[in-house]
FIVEX-607162 format. One line per field, with one value per residue: residue number from 1; residue in three letters; chain; x, y, z of N, C-alpha, C in turn. Coordinates in nm, 4 decimals, padded with zeros to 6 digits, m for minus. Layout:
<vexkes>
resi: c(NUM/...)
resn: c(Ala/...)
chain: c(A/...)
nc1: c(X/...)
nc2: c(Y/...)
nc3: c(Z/...)
cac1: c(X/...)
cac2: c(Y/...)
cac3: c(Z/...)
cc1: c(X/...)
cc2: c(Y/...)
cc3: c(Z/...)
</vexkes>
This chain:
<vexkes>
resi: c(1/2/3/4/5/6/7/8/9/10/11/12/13/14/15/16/17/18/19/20/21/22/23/24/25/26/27/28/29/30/31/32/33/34/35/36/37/38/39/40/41/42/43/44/45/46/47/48/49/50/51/52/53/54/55/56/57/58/59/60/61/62/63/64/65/66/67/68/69/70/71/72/73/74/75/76/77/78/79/80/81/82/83/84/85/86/87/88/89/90/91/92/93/94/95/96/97/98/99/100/101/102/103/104/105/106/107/108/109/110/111/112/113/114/115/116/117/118/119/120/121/122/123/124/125/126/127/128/129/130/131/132/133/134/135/136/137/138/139/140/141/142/143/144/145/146/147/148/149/150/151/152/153/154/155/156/157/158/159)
resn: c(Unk/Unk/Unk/Unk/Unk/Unk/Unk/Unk/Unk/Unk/Unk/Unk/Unk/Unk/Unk/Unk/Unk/Unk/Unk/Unk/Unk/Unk/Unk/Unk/Unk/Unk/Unk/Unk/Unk/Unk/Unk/Unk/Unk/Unk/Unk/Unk/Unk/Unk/Unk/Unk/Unk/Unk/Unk/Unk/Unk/Unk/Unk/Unk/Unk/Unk/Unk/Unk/Unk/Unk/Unk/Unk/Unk/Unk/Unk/Unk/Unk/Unk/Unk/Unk/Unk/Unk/Unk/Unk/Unk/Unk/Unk/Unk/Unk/Unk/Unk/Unk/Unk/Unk/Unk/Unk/Unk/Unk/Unk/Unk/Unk/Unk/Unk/Unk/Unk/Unk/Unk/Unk/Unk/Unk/Unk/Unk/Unk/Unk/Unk/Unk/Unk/Unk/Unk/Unk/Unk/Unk/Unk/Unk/Unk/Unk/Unk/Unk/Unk/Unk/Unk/Unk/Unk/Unk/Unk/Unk/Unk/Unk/Unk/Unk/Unk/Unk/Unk/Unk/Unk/Unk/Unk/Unk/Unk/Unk/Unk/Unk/Unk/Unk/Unk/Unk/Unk/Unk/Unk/Unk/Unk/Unk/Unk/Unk/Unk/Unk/Unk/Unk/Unk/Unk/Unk/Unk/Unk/Unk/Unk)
chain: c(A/A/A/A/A/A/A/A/A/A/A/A/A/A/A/A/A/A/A/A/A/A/A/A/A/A/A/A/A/A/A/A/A/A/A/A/A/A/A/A/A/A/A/A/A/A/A/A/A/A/A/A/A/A/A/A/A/A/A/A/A/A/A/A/A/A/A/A/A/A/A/A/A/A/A/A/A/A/A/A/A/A/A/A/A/A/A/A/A/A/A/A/A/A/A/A/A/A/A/A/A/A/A/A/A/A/A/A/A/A/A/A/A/A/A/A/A/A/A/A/A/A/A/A/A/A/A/A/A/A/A/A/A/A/A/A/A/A/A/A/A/A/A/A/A/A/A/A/A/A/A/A/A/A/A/A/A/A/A)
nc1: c(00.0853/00.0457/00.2008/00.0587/m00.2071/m00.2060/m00.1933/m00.3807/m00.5882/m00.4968/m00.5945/m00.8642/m00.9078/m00.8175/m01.0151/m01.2537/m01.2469/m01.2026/m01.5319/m01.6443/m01.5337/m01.6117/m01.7997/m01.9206/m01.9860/m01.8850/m01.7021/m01.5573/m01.2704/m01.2044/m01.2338/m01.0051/m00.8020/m00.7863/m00.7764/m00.5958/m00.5462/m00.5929/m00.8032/m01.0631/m01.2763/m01.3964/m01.4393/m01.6186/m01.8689/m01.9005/m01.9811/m02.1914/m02.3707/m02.3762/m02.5205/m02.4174/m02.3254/m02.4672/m02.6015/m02.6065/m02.6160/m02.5038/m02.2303/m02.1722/m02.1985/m02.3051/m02.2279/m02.4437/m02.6537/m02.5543/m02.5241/m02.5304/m02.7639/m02.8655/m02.9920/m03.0522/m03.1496/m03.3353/m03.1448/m02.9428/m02.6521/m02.6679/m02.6216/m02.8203/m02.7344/m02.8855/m02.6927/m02.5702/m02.7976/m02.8387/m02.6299/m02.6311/m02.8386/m02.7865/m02.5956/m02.8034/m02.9656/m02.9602/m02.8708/m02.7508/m02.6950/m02.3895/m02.3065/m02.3698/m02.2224/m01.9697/m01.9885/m01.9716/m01.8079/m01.8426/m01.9511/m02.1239/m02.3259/m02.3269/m02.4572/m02.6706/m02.8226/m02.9007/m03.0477/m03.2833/m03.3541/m03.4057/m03.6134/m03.8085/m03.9319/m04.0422/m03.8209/m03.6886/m03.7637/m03.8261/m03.7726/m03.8517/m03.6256/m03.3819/m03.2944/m03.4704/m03.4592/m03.6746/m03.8451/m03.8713/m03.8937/m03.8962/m03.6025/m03.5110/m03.6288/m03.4982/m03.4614/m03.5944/m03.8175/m03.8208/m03.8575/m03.8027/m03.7078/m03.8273/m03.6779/m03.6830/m03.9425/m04.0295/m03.8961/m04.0669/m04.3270/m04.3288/m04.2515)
nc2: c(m00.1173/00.2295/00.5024/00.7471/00.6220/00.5106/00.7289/00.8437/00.6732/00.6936/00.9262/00.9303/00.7468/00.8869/01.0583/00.9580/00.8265/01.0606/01.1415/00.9633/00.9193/01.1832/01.4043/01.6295/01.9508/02.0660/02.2522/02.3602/02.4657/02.3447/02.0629/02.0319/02.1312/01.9378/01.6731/01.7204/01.7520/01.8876/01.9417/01.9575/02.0348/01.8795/01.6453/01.6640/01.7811/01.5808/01.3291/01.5006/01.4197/01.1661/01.0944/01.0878/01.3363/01.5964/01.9394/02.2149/02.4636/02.7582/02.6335/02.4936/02.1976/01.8324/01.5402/01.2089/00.9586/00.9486/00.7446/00.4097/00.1480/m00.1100/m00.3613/m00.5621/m00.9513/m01.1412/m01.3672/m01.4408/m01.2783/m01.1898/m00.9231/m00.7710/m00.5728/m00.3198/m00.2733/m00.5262/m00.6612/m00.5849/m00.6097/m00.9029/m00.8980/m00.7981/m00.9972/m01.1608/m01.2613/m01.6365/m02.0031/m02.1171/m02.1337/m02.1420/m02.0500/m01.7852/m01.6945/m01.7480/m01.5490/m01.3214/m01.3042/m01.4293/m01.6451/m01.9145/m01.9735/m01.7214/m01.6277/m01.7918/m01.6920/m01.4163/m01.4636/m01.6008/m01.4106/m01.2177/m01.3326/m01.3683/m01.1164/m01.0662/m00.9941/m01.1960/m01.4355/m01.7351/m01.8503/m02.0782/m02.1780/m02.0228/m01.7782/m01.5208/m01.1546/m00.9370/m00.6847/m00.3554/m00.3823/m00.3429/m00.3282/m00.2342/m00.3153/m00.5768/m00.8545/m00.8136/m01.0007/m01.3396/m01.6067/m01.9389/m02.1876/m02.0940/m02.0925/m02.3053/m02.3796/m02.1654/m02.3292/m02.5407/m02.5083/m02.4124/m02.6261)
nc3: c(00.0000/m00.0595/00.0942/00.0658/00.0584/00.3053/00.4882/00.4340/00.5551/00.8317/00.8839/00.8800/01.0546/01.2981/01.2778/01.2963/01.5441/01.7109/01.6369/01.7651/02.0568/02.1211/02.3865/02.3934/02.2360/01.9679/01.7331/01.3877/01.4107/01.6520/01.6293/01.4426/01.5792/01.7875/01.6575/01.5001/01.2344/00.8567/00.7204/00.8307/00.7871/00.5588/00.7052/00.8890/00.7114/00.5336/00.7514/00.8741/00.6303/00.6493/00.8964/01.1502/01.3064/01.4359/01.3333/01.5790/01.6251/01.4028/01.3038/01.5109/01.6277/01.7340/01.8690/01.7474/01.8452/02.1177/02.3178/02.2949/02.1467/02.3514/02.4427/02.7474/02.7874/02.9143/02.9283/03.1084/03.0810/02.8508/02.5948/02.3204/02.0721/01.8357/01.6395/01.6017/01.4883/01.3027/01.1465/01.1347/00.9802/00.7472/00.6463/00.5594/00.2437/00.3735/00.3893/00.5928/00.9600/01.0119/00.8082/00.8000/01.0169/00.9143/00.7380/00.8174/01.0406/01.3439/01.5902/01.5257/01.7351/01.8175/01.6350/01.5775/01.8210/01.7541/01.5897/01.6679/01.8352/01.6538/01.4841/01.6877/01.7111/01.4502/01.2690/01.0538/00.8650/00.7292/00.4069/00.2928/00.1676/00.2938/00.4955/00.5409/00.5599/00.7011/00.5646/00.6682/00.9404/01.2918/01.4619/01.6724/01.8832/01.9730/02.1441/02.4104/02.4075/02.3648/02.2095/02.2276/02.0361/01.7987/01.5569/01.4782/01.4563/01.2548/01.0540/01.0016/00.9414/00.7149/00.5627)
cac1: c(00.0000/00.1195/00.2118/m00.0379/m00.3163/m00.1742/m00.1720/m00.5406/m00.6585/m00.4920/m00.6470/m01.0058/m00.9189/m00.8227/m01.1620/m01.3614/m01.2351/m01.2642/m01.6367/m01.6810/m01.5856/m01.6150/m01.9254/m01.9485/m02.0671/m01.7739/m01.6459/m01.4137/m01.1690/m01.2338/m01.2180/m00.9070/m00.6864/m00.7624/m00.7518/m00.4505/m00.6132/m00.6244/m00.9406/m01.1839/m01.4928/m01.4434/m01.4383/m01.7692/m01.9676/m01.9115/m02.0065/m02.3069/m02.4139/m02.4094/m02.5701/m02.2890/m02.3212/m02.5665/m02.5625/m02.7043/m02.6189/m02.3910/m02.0362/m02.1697/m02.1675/m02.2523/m02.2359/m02.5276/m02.6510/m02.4223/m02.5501/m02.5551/m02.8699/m02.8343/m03.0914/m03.0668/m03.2589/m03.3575/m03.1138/m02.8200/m02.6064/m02.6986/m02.6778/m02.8735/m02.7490/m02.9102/m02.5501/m02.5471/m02.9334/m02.8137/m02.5336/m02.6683/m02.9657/m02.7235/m02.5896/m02.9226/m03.0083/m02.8226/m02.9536/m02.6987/m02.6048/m02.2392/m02.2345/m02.4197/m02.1010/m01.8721/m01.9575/m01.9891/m01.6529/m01.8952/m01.9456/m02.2609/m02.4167/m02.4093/m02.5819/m02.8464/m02.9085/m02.9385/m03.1612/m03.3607/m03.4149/m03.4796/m03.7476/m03.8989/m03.9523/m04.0072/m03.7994/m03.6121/m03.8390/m03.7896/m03.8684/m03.8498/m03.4556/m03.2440/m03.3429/m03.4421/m03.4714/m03.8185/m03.8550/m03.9516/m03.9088/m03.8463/m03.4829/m03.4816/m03.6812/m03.4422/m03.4216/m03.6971/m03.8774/m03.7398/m03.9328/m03.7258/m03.7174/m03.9162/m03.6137/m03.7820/m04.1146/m04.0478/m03.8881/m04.1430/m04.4522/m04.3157/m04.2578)
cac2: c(00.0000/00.3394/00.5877/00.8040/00.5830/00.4898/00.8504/00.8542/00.5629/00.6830/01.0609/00.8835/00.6587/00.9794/01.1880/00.8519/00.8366/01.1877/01.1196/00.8129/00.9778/01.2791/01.4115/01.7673/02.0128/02.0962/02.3477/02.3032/02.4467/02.2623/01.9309/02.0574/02.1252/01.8143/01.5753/01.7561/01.7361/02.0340/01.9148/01.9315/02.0992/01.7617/01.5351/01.7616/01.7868/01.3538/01.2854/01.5007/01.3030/00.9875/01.1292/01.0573/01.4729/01.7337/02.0637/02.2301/02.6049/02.7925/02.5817/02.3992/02.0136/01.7154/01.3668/01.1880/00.8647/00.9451/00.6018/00.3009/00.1165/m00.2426/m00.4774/m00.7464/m01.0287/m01.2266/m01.4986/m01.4362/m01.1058/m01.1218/m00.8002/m00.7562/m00.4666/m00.3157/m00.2700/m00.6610/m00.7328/m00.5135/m00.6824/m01.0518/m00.8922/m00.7571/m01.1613/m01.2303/m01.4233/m01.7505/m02.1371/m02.1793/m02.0500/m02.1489/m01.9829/m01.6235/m01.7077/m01.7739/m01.4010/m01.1822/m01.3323/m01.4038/m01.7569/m01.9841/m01.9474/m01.5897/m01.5732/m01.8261/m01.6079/m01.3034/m01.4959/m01.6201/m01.2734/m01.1410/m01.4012/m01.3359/m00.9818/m01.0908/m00.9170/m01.2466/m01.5253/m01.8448/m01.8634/m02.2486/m02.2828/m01.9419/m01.7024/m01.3360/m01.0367/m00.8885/m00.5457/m00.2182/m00.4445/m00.2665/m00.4167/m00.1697/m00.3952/m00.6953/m00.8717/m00.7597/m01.1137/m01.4279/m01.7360/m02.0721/m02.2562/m02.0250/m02.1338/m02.4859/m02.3569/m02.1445/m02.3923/m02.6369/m02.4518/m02.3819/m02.7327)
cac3: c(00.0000/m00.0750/00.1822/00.0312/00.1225/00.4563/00.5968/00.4443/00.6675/00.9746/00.8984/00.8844/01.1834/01.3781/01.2979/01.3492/01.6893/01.7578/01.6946/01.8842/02.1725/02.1489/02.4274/02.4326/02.1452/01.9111/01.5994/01.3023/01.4992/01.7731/01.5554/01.3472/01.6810/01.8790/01.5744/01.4396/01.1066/00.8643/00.6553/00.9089/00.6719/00.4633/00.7102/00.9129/00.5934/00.5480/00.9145/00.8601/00.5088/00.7722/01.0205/01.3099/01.3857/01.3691/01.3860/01.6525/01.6039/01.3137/01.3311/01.6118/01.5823/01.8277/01.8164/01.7396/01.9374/02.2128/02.3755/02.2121/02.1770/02.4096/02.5501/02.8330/02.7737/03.0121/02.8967/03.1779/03.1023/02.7256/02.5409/02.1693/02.0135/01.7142/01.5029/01.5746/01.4462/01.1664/01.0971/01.0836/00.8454/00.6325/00.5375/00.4465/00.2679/00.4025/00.4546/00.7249/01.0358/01.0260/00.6898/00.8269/01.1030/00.8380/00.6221/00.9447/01.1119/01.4690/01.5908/01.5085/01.8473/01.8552/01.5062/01.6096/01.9530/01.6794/01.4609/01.7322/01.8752/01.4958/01.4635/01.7601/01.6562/01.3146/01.1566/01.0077/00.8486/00.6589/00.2736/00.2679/00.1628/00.3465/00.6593/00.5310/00.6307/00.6570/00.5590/00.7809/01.0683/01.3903/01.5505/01.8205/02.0375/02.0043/02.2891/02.4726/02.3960/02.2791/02.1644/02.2696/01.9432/01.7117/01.4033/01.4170/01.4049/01.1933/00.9099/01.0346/00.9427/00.5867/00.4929)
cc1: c(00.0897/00.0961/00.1004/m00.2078/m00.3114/m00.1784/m00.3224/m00.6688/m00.6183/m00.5945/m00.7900/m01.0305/m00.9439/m00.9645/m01.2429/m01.3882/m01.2438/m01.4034/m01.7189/m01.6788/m01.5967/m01.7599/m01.9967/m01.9567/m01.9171/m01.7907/m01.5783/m01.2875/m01.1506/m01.1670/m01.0711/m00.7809/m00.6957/m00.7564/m00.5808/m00.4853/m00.6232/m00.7202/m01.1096/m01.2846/m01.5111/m01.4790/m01.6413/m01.9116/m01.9749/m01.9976/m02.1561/m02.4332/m02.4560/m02.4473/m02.5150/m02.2840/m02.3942/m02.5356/m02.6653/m02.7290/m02.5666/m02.3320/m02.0886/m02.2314/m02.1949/m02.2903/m02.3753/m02.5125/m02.5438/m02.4464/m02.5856/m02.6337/m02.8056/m02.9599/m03.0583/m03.1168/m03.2779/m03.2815/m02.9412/m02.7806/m02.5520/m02.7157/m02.6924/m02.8219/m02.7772/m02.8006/m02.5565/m02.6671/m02.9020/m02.7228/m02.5566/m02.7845/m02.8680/m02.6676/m02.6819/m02.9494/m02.9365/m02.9393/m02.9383/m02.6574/m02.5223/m02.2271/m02.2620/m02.2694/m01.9698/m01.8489/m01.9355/m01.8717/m01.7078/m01.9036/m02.1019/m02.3290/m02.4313/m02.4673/m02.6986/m02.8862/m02.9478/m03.0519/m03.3023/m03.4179/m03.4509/m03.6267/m03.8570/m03.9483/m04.0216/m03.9592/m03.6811/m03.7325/m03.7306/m03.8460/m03.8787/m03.7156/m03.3468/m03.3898/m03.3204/m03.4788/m03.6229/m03.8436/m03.9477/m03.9535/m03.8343/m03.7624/m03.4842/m03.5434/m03.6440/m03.4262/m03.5057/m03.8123/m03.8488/m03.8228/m03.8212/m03.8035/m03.8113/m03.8205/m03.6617/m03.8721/m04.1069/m04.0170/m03.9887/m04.2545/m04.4291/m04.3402/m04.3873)
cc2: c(00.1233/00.4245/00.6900/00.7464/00.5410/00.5792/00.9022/00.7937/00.6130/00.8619/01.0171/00.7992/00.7883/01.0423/01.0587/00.8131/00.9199/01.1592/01.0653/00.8528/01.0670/01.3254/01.5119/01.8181/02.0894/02.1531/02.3002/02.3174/02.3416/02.1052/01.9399/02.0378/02.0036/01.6859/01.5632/01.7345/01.8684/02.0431/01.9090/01.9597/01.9887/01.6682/01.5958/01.7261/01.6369/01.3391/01.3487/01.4457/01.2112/01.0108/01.1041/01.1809/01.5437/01.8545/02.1517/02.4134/02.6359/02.7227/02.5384/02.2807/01.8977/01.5938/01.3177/01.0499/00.8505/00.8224/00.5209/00.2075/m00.0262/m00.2421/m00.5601/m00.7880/m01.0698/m01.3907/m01.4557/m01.2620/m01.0719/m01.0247/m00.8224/m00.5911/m00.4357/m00.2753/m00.4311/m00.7614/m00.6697/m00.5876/m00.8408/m00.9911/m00.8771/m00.9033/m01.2159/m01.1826/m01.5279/m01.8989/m02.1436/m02.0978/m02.0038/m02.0750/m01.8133/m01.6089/m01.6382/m01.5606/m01.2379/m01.1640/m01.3293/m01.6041/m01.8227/m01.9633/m01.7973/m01.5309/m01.6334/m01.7664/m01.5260/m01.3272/m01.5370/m01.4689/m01.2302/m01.1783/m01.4071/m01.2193/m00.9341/m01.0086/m01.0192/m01.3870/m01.6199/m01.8624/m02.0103/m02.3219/m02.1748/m01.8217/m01.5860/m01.2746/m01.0167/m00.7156/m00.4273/m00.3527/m00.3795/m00.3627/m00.3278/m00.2601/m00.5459/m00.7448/m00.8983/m00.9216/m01.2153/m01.5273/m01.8614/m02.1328/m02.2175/m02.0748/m02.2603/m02.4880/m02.2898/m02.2628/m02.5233/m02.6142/m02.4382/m02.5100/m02.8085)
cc3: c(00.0000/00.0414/00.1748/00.1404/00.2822/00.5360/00.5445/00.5516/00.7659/01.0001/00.9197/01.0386/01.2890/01.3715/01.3360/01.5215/01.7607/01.7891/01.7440/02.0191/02.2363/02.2419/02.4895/02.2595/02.0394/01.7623/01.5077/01.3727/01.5981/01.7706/01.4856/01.4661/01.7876/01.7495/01.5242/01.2642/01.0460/00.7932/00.7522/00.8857/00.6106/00.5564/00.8192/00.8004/00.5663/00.6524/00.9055/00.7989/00.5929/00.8133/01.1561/01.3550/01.3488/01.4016/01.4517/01.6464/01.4575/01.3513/01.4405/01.5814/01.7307/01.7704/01.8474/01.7848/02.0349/02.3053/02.2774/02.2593/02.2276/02.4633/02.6272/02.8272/02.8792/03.0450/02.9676/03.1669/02.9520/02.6178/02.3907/02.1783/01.8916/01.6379/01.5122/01.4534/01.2752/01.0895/01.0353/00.9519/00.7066/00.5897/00.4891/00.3209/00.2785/00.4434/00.5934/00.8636/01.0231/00.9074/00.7217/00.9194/00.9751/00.7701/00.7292/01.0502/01.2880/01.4444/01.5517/01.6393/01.8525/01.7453/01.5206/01.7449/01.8597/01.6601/01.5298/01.7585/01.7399/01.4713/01.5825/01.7357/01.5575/01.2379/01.0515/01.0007/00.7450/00.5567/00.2336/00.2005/00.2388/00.4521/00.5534/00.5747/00.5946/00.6736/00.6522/00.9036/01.2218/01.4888/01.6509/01.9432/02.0127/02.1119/02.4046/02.5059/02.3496/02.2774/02.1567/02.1128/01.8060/01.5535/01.3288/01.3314/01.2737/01.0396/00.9070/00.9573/00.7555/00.4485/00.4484)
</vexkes>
């Protein structure tokens, strides 16, 4: 890789981490002298596109979801988070667990806890050969309810 692109990735790493944890209300300046960065309108104007910062005044900026959404289930000291429910949707469509495992780099049990919690929710059904996603389905309340063996039922009911 060229030096070029290598002092691109660490300039993106730096502002990414700026606004990860950043948790007070911040400027270009602001962003330019604690990053050490001297692009800070490009990387501002991006971050806004995504929605990772809004702006709350002129030149004033904060971070957006400054808590990250988690559930406890009721299944020990379990947490569903919706970047995770997001994440398994995004391999669908898949037959297999081990293969949703395999594309997401997470283990088979913690894609069938996902998938379980998805399908309790429904926001993850069975078309009669791969697990998909089911559209407009609200993942924020992962977790919240889980159905013991609902993957059965569900490929049960299809057949």
């Amino acid at each position: 890789m060229c030096r070029h692109k290598l002092k691109e990735q660490l300039a993106r790493q730096i502002a990414d981490n700026f606004v990860s944890v950043c948790r007070i209300p911040f400027g270009q300046k602001m962003f330019e002298e604690m990053t050490g960065l001297q692009s800070g309108r490009e990387y501002i104007r991006e971050y806004l596109e995504q929605g990772k910062i809004r702006e709350i005044e002129a030149g004033i900026y904060i971070v957006c979801n400054l808590h990250r959404q988690s559930i406890t289930s009721a299944e020990g000291d379990w947490r569903f988070t919706v970047e995770g429910a997001w994440l398994v949707q995004d391999a669908l469509p898949e037959r297999s667990v081990r293969k949703i495992g395999q594309k997401i780099g997470r283990s088979r049990q913690w894609v069938y806890r996902y998938l379980e919690a998805l399908a309790s929710i429904g926001a993850v059904a069975w078309d009669g050969s791969n697990y998909v996603p089911v559209k407009d389905a609200d993942v924020s309340k992962i977790g919240l309810q889980i159905e013991k063996g609902i993957l059965s039922r569900m490929k049960g009911e299809v057949r």
